[in-house]
Every structure is written in C-alpha cells, then in structure tokens.
N, C-alpha and C positions, 0 to 999 in steps of 0.2 A: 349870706345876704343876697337880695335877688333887689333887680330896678327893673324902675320900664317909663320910656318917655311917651308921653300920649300930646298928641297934639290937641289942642281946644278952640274948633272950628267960630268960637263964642266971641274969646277974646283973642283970636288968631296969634297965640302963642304955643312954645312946646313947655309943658309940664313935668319937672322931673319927678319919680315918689320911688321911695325904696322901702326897703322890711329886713331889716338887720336880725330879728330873731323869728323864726319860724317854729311854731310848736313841732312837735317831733309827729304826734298824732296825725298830723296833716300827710304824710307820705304815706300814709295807704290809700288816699285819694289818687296819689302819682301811682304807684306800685297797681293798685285795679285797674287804672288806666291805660298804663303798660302793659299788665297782663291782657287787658279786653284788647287792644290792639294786635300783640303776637298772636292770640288766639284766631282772631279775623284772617288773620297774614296769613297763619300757616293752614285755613282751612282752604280760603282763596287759590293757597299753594298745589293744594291736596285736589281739587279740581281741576287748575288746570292741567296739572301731571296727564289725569285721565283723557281730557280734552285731548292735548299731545299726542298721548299714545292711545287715540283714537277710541276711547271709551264713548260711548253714549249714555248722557248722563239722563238719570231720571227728572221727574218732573220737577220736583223740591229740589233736587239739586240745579237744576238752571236756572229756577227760580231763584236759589241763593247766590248762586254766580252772578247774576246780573245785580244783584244786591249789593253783594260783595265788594262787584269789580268798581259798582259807581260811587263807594264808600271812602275811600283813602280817607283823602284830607277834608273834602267834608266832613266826614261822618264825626271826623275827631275835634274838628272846629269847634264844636258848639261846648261838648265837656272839657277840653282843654281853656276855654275863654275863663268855666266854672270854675276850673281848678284856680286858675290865675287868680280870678277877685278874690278868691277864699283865701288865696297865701297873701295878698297882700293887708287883707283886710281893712282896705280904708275905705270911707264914704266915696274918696273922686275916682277910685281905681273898679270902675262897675263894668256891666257887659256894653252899654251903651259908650261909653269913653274910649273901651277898647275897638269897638267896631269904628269909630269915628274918630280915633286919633290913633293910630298905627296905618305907617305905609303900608302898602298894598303887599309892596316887594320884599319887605323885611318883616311882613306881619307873623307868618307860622313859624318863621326862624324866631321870632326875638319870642314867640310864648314857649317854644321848644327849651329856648335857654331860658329861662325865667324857671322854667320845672328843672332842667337838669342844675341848676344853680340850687333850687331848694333843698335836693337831695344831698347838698355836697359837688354834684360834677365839676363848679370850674372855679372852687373853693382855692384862691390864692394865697390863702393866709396859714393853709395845713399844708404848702408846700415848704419842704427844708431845702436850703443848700448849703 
C-alpha cells in the first residue's frame, strides 16, 4: 500500500489518498528508474576518480561531468513525480498537486518512500514476529 498527503492550496486543506493494490507491471517503471539513476551515479563516480587522480578529461567527458554533476535530484524530480501518479492512479494525485501540495522539506523523501513502499520496502504486514 503506498499514501501521500498533498496539501490543496484551493480549499486550504491536506488531502489524504492511498493505493492498496499496485499492479505488479508498474515496478519496472521503479526498477528503470533505479537502474538509470545507478548508471548516472557510477559514471559520475568513474570521472571524478580521474579528475582525483589527476586525469584530463576529454571534451565529451567534461561535458558530461557538468551534466552529470548538476543532475542528482533534479534530474530525478520530474520521472520520479511520473512514476508517483502512475502508482497511484487517481484523477487528484497529478503532477500539478504534487508540485503544489508536498512540503518543500519532506517533498523527495515522501516520493522516495511512496516507490520504495510500492516495491514492498516498508511493507508492515509481510513482517512476522
């Protein structure tokens, strides 16, 4: 099950909405996402190594470093908001609702767990004791 509270700047209230069942299909949208992120990460990594140890880097590679480096959490903003509406699938849970109803300071954390919940991550009910 994944939630997410969006605030609605309209009628200045918070909106709760949740998704109790998530098609299974939907996690290779997380899974690519993943993957294209570690991919970014470790070439990012693979560059600065040489920077480090004092390589000079060709032209397409500085070029990508500066791409690279100014990518993080931008870069993953805008597919992660996608992935989001797409797992919840309801008309009020859009990219508009999310830019304008998630704080500022809990915004990338609460779409980070809203994926790792889809997958299973922080799934309370497959815990035994």
């Amino acid at each position: 099950m994944i939630s997410i509270k969006l605030y609605d700047p309209e009628t200045d209230k918070v909106n709760y909405y949740e998704q109790r069942k998530i098609n299974f299909g939907k996690i290779k949208k997380i899974l690519d996402f993943n993957k294209d992120i570690e991919e970014k990460s470790a070439r990012l990594r693979i560059l600065e190594d040489k920077l480090t140890n004092g390589v000079v880097l060709t032209k397409p590679e500085e070029k990508e470093f500066v791409s690279l480096s100014g990518e993080n959490e931008v870069g993953m903003l805008e597919p992660m908001i996608d992935i989001v509406v797409d797992l919840f699938n309801n008309p009020n849970v859009t990219k508009e609702a999310i830019y304008n109803g998630l704080d500022l300071q809990v915004g990338v954390e609460t779409l980070r767990t809203i994926m790792s919940d889809a997958m299973g991550g922080a799934n309370k009910d497959n815990s035994k004791k």
